[in-house]
N, C-alpha and C positions, 0 to 999 in steps of 0.2 A: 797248132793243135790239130789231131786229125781224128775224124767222127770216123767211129766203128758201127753199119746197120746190122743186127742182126732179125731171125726171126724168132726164135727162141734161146733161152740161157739156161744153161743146166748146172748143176751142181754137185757134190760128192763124187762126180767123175765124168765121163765125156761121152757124148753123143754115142748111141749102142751099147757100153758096158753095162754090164748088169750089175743095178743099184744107181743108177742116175737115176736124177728128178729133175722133172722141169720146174725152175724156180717161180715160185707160187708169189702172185702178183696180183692184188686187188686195183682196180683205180674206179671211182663211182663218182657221178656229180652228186649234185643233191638236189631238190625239188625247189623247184620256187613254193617255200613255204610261208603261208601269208602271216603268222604272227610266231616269232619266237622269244616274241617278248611280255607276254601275258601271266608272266611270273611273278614276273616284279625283281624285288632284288632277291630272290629264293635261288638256290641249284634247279630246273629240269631238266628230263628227258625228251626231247622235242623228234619226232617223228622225221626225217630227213633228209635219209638216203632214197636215194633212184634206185628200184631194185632192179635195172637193167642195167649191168655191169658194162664199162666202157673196155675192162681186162679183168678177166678173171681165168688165169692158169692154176690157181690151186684149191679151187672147188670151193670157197668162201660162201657160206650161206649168207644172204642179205634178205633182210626185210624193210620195212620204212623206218624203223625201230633200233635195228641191232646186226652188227656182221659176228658170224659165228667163224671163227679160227678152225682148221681140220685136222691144222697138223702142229704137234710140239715146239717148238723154236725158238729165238730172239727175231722179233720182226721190227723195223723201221715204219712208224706210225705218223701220216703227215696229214694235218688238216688246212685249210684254207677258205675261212668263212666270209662270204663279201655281201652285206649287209646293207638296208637304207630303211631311210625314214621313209616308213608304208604312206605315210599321209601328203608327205613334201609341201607343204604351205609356208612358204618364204615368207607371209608376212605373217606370220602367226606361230606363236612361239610357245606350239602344242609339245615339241620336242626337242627343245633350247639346246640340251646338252647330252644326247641317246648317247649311251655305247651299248658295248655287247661283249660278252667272254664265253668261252667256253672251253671245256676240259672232255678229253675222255672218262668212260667208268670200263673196267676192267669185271666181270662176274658182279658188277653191284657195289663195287667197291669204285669210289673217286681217288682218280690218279692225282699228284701232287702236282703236277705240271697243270699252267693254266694260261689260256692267251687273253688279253684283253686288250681292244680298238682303244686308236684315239676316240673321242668323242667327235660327235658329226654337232655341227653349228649349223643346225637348221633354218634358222632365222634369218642367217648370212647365205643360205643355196645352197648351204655344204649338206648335201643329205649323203653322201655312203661313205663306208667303211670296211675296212679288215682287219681280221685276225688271223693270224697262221699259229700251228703249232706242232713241233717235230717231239718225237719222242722216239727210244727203243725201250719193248719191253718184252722181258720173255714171259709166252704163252704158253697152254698148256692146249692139245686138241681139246676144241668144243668151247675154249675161251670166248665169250660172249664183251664184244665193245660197244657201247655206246656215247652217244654225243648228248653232253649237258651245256644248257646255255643258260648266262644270267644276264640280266640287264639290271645294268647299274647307272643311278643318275642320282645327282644331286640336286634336280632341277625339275619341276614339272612331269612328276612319275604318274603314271605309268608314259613308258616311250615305246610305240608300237613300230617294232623293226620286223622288218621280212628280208629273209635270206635271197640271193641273188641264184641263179640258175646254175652260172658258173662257177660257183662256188664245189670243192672238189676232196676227195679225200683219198689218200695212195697207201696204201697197208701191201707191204713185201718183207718176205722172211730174206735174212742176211746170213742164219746162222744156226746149227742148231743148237738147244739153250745148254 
């Protein structure tokens, strides 16, 4: 297999011609956010993103809240949430069975795709977890995404989970819609 570096990727035609784009490419961590689990087993909106973009070529507006889309498209949507039990007390089995899910929302509307972790066994040292989730959807400029999270437990709810630092989210257009 042979790696190709490059420094930028363009699309609709080649470096100089008139109507190239440089292919618009989000990648954001997220914040160590100390509880995304204070919902309970409800859908929210949890506050998340870093708004200092780790790649942003296609002008993505970001808040701690919500990425704003600029431009029309089909974009490739990847999240990867890595989670742990806030409290970690091995002998106490304040959060026996914590998971965690979360979906994008699209304008206000929840996307039908939805990740959900194994559950963390607390009690055993198992305190983290992940969820990932890919999706393509096409957008429209000014399309507003947000991250919902639920925490689901059949065991000693509430389960107070906080997001990991590296936990990470990659939004790139592949096409337009």
């Amino acid at each position: 297999m042979s790696v190709i570096e490059v420094d930028q990727i363009y699309y609709n035609s080649i470096e100089g011609v008139t109507g190239s784009s440089i292919f618009p490419c989000l990648k954001l961590r997220t914040i160590v956010y100390n509880d995304i689990s204070d919902m309970g087993n409800a859908w929210e909106v949890r506050d998340v993103f870093d708004t200092n973009p780790l790649i942003n070529t296609g002008g993505f507006s970001v808040t701690a809240n919500n990425i704003t889309v600029t431009a029309a498209g089909r974009y490739f949507v990847y999240s990867n949430m890595i989670h742990r039990d806030q409290t970690q007390e091995a002998t106490n089995q304040d959060n026996y069975r914590n998971t965690m899910w979360h979906r994008w929302t699209i304008d206000g509307t929840a996307q039908i795709e939805e990740s959900r972790s194994s559950y963390n066994r607390d009690y055993a040292n198992h305190d983290r977890s992940s969820t990932s989730l890919t999706a393509v959807y096409n957008l429209d400029a000014g399309s507003v995404l947000r991250l919902e999270f639920r925490n689901y437990t059949g065991y000693n709810s509430p389960n107070w989970l906080e997001l990991l630092d590296n936990s990470h989210v990659l939004i790139y257009k592949i096409s337009e819609a």
